[in-house]
C-alpha positions as CSV (number, residue, x, y, z in Angstrom):
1,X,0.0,0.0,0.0
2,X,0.9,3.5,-0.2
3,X,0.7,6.7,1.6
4,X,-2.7,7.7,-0.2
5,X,-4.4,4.2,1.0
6,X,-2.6,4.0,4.0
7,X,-4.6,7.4,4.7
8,X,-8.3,6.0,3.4
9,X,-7.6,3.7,5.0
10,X,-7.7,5.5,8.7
11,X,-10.1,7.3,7.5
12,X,-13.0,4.7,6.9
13,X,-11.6,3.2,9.8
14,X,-12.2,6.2,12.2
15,X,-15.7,6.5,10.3
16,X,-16.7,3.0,11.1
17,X,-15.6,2.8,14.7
18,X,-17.1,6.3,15.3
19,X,-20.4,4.9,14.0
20,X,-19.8,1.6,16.5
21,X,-19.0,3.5,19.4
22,X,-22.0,6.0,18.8
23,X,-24.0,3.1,18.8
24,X,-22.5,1.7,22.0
25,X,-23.1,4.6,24.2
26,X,-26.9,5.0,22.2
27,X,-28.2,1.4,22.9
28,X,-25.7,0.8,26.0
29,X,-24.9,-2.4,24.2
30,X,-21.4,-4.4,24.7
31,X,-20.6,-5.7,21.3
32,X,-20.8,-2.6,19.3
33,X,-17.9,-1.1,21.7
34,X,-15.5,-4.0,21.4
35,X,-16.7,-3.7,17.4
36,X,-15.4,-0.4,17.6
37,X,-12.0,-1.1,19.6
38,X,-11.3,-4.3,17.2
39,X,-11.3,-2.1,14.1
40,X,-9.2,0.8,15.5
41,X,-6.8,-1.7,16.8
42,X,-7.0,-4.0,13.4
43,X,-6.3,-0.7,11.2
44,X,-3.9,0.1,13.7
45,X,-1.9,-3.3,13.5
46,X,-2.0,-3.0,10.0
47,X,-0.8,0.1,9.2
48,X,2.4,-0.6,11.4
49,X,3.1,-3.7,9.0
50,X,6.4,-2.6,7.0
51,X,4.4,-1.0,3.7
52,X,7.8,-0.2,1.3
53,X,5.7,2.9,-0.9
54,X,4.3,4.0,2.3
55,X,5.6,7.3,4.1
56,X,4.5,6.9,7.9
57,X,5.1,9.9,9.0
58,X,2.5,11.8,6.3
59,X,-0.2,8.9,7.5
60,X,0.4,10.2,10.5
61,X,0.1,13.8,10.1
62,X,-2.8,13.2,7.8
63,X,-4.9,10.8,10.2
64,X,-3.9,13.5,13.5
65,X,-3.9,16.4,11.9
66,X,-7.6,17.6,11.3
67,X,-8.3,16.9,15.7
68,X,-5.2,18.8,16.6
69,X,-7.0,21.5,14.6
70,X,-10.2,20.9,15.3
71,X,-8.9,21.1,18.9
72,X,-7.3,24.4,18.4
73,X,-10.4,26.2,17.0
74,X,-12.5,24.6,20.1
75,X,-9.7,26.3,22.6
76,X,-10.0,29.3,21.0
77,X,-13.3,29.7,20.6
78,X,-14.0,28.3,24.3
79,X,-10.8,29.4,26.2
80,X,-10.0,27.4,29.7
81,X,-10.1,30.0,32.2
């Protein structure tokens, strides 16, 4: 794989397990949680395979990036005091 799929990758990955986990705290049910955790961790696991077209760093920054910024903008909109 490359850096691009590497990247849609996460991405679906964070989608799916979002949906799970909105589910789990919605219904209160057990499975969808552990659904969730078992496809962070799988996309996880795989993306720390050796992948030789793949830079790891850029998945990285690609997959963090938007919530560090997303954090930003909530901090400065709603500042800790």
């Amino acid at each position: 794989m490359n850096t691009g799929q590497l990247i849609v990758l996460w991405y679906a990955g964070l989608m799916i397990s979002g949906i799970m986990f909105f589910n789990a705290f919605k219904s209160e049910d057990f499975w969808y949680l552990m659904s969730g955790i078992a496809v962070l961790a799988g996309v996880l696991i795989y993306t720390l395979k050796e992948h030789p077209k793949a830079n790891k760093v850029l998945v990285f920054l690609w997959v963090v990036g938007p919530f560090i910024l997303l954090a930003f903008y909530y901090l400065r909109q709603n500042p800790i005091t």
